[in-house]
C-alpha positions as CSV (number, residue, x, y, z in Angstrom):
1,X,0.0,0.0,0.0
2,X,1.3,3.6,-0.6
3,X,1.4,5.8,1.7
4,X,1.3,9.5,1.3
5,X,4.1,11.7,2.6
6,X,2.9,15.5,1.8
7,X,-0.5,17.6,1.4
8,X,-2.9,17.4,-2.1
9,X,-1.0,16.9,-5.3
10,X,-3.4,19.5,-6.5
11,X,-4.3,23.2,-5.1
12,X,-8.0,24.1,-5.1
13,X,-7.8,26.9,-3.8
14,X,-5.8,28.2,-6.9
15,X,-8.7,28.3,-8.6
16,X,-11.2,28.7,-5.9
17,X,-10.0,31.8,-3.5
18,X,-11.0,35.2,-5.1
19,X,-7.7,35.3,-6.6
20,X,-7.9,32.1,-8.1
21,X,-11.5,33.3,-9.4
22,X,-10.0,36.5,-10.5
23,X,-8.0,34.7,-12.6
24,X,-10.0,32.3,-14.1
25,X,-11.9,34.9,-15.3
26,X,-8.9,36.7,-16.7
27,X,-8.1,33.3,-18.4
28,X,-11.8,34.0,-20.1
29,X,-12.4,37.3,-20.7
30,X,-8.9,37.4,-22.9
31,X,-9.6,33.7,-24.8
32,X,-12.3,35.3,-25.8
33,X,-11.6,38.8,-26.5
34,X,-8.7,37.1,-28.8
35,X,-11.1,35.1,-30.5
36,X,-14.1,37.6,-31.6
37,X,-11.0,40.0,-33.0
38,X,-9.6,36.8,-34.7
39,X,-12.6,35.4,-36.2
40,X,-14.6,38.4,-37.4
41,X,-13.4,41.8,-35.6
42,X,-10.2,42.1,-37.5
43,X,-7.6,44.5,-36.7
44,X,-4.6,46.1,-38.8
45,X,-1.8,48.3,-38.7
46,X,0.8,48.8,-35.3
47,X,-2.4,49.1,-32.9
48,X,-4.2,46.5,-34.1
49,X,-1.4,44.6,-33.9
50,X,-0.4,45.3,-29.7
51,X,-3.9,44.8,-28.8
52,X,-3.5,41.2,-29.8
53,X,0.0,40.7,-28.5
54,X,-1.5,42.0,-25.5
55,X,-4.4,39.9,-25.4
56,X,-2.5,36.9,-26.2
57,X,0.4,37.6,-24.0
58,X,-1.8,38.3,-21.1
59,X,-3.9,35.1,-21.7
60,X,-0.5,32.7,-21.8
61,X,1.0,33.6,-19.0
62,X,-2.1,33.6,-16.6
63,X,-2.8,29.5,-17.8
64,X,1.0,29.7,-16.7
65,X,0.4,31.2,-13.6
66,X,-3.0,29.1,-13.2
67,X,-1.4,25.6,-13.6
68,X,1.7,26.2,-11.6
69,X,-0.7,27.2,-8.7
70,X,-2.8,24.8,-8.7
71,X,0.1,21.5,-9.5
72,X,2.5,23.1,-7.4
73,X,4.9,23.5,-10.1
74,X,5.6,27.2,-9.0
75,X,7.8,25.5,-6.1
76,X,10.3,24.1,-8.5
77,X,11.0,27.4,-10.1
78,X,13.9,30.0,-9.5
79,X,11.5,32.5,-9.0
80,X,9.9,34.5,-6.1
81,X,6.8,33.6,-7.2
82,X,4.8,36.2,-4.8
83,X,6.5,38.9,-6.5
84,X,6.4,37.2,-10.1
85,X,2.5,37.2,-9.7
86,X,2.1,40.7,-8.4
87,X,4.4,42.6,-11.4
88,X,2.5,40.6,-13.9
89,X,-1.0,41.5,-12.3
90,X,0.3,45.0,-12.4
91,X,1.8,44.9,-16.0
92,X,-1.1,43.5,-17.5
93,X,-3.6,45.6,-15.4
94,X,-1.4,48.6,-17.5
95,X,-1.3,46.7,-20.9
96,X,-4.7,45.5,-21.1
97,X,-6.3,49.1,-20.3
98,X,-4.0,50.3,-23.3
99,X,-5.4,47.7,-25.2
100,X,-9.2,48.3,-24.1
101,X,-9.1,51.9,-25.0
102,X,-7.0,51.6,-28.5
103,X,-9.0,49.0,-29.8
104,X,-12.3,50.3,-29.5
105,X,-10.7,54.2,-30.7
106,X,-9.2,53.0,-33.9
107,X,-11.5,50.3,-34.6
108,X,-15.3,50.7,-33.3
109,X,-17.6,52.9,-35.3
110,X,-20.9,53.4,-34.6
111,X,-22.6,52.9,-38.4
112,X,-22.1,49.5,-40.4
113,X,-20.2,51.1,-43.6
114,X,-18.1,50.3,-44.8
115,X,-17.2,47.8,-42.6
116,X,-20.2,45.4,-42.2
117,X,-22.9,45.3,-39.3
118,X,-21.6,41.8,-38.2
119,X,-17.7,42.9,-38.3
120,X,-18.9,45.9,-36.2
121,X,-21.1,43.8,-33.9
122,X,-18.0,41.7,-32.9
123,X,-15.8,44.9,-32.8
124,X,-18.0,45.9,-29.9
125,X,-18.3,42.8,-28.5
126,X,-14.1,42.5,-28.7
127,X,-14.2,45.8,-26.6
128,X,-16.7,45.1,-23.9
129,X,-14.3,41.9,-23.5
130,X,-11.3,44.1,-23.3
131,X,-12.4,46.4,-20.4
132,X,-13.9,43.4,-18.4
133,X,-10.0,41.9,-19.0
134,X,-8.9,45.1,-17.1
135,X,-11.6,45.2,-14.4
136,X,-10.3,41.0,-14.0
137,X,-6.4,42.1,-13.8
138,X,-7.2,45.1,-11.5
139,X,-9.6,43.0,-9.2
140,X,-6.4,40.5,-8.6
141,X,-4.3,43.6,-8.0
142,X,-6.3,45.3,-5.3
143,X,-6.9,41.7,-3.7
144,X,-3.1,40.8,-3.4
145,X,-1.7,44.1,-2.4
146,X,0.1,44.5,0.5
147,X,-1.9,45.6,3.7
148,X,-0.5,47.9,6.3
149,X,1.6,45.6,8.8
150,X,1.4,42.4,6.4
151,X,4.3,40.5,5.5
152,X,4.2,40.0,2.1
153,X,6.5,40.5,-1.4
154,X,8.0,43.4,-2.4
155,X,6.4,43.6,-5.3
156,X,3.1,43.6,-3.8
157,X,3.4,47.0,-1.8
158,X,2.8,50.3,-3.6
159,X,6.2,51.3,-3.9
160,X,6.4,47.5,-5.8
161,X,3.6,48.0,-8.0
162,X,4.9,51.7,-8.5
163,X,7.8,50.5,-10.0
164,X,6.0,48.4,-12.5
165,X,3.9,52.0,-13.7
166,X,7.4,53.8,-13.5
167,X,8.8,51.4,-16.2
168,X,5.4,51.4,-18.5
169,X,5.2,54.9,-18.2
170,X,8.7,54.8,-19.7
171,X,8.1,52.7,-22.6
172,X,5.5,55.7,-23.7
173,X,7.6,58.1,-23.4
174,X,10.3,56.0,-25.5
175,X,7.2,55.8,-28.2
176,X,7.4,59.1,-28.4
177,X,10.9,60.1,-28.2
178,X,11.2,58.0,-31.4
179,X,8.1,59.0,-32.8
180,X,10.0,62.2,-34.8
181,X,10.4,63.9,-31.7
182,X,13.3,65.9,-32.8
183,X,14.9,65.2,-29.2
184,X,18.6,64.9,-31.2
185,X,18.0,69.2,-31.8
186,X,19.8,69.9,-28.4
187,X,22.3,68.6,-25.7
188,X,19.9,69.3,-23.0
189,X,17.3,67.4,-24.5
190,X,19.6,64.1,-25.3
191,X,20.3,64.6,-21.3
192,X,16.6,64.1,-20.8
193,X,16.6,61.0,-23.0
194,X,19.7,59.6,-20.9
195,X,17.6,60.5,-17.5
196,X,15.1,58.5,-19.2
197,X,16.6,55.5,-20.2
198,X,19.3,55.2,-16.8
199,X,15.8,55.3,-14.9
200,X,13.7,52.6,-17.1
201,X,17.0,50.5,-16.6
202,X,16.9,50.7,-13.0
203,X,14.1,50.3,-12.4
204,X,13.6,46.6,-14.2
205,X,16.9,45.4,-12.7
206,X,15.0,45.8,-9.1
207,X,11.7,44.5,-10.6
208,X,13.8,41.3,-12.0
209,X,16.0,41.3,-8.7
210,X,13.0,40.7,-6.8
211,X,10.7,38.5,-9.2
212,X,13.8,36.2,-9.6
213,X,14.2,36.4,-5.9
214,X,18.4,37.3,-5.8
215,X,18.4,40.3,-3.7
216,X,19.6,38.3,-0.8
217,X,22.8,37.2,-2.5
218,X,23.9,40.9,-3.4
219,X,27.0,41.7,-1.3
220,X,25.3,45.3,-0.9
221,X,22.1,46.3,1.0
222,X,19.7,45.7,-1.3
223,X,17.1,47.7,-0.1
224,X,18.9,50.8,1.3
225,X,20.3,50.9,-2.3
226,X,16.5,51.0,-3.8
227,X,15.8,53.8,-1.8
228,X,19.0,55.8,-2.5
229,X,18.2,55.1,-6.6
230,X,14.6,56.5,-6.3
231,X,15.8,59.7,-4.3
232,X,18.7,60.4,-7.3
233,X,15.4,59.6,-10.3
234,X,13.1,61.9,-8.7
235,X,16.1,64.8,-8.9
236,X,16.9,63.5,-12.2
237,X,13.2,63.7,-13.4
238,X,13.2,67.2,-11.8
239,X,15.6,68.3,-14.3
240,X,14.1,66.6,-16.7
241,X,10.6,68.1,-16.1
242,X,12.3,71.8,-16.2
243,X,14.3,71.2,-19.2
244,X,12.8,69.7,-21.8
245,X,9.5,72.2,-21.4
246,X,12.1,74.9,-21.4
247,X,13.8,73.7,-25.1
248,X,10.5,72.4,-26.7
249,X,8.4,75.2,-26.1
250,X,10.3,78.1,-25.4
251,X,9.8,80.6,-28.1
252,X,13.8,80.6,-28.4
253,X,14.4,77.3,-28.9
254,X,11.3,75.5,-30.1
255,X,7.3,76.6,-30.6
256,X,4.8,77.5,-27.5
257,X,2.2,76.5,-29.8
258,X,1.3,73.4,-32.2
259,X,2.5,75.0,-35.8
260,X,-0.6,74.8,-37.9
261,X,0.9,73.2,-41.2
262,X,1.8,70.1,-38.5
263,X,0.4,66.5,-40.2
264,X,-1.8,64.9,-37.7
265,X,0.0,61.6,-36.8
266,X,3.6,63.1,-37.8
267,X,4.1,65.8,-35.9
268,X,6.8,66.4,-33.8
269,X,5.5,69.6,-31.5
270,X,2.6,66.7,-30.1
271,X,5.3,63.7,-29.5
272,X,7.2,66.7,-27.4
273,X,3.4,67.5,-25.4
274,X,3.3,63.6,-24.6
275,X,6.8,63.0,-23.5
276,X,6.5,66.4,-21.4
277,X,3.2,65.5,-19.9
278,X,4.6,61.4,-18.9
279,X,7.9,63.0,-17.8
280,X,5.7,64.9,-15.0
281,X,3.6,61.8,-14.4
282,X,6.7,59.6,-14.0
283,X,8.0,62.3,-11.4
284,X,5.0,62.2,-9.5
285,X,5.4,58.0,-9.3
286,X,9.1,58.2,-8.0
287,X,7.7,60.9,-5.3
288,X,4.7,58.6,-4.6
289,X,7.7,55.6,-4.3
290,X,10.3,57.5,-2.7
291,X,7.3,58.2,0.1
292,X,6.1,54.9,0.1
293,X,10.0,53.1,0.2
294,X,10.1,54.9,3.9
295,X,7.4,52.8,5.2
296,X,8.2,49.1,4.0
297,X,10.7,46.2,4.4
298,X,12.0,44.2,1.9
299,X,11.1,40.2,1.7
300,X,13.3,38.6,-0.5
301,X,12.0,34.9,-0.1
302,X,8.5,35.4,-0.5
């Protein structure tokens, strides 16, 4: 006769806890927002094209996440698996609310021509999907964040998930940068690019420090060091958000206003208005982190 020598080969409550259900419904609304776009909504061009990565992307690594919970697999992985669940909650909480206001904007239209009533019925459909996706992925966020005086994973605290909005916030301003944003025009504004970039860098080496769970084996303080690196970006965004204002919309160096002969899509005064308007929104999220670090203690095992 066999005896057994551990718990359940199988986790219920992986797919039975809130979070569990929060996922299964993840796994659901994104099959099938996939599927209506595939089949008769359609898409085209760059936009078209990230809603599905983001749709598919998001849908393959929650099954992941789902069948290592619920086999147990997720112990026999070189990962900090708390932490590896709450950045991807957060990323695609970011990526599918991206997706879920694109898709609809550049391909939803109220009339059938000359589209087709049925390719616009599943258009819609696609897009109701999409923003129940986002609701899913920011119902397992707000259930898995950190409380005040839990111990839990880094990356589940708000100076975790902040990090995660720091680096996204990032990538949009890098859309723009090379979006013919004419950033090459001055030295001060190739300094903001490099504030930019050093930032985005940082900032995934902690993510990936804590989601693969190494910060213990660092022969410096790992979390004193995180601190010190979000004090020097919030000075480094500071300059950012004075200079490249001052040499993009300065009457001396570039134009207060959006020149009137600009091609919609190809100008390079609105890149400039985005990439000024995320540099302040980044600042504000390394203040909102450099706050929040105060108040935490890192977990690397977790």
């Amino acid at each position: 006769m066999m005896e057994s020598t551990g718990g359940p080969y199988l986790n219920t409550a992986a797919v039975t806890s809130p979070v569990g259900i929060a996922r299964l419904l993840q796994m659901t609304f994104g099959c099938t927002t996939f599927s209506l776009v595939a089949h008769q909504g359609g898409f085209s061009a760059a936009y078209g094209t990230f809603c599905m990565f983001v749709w598919t992307f998001c849908f393959a690594i929650t099954v992941f996440i789902i069948t290592c919970e619920f086999t147990h697999l997720h112990s026999c992985l070189s990962l900090s698996w708390g932490n590896f669940t709450a950045a991807f909650a957060m990323l695609a909480t970011l990526m599918s609310v991206t997706a879920a206001v694109i898709y609809p904007l550049y391909f939803v239209q109220v009339g059938c021509y000359p589209i087709g009533c049925e390719v616009r019925d599943f258009r819609i459909a696609a897009s109701v999907f999409a923003g129940l996706l986002f609701v899913a992925y920011a119902a397992e966020v707000f259930l898995t964040r950190a409380k005040p005086g839990q111990v839990t994973s880094y990356m589940a605290t708000i100076s975790g998930l902040l990090k995660i909005v720091q680096a996204f916030v990032a990538c949009i301003i890098f859309g723009a940068l090379v979006n013919d944003s004419q950033y090459g025009k001055h030295v001060a504004t190739q300094w903001c690019v490099a504030v930019y970039s050093f930032c985005f860098v940082v900032t995934v080496v902690v993510v990936a420090f804590s989601v693969t769970g190494k910060t213990a084996l660092l022969w410096f303080p790992f979390e004193r060091s995180v601190v010190i690196y979000t004090f020097g970006a919030v000075l480094l965004y500071v300059s950012a958000a004075v200079i490249w204002p001052v040499f993009c919309f300065d009457s001396k160096y570039g134009s207060p206003q959006r020149p009137s002969l600009c091609a919609k899509g190809k100008c390079p005064w609105d890149s400039q208005l985005v990439i000024a308007i995320f540099t302040y929104v980044n600042l504000l999220l390394y203040v909102l982190d450099l706050a929040y670090s105060q108040r935490i203690r890192f977990v690397s095992h977790l």
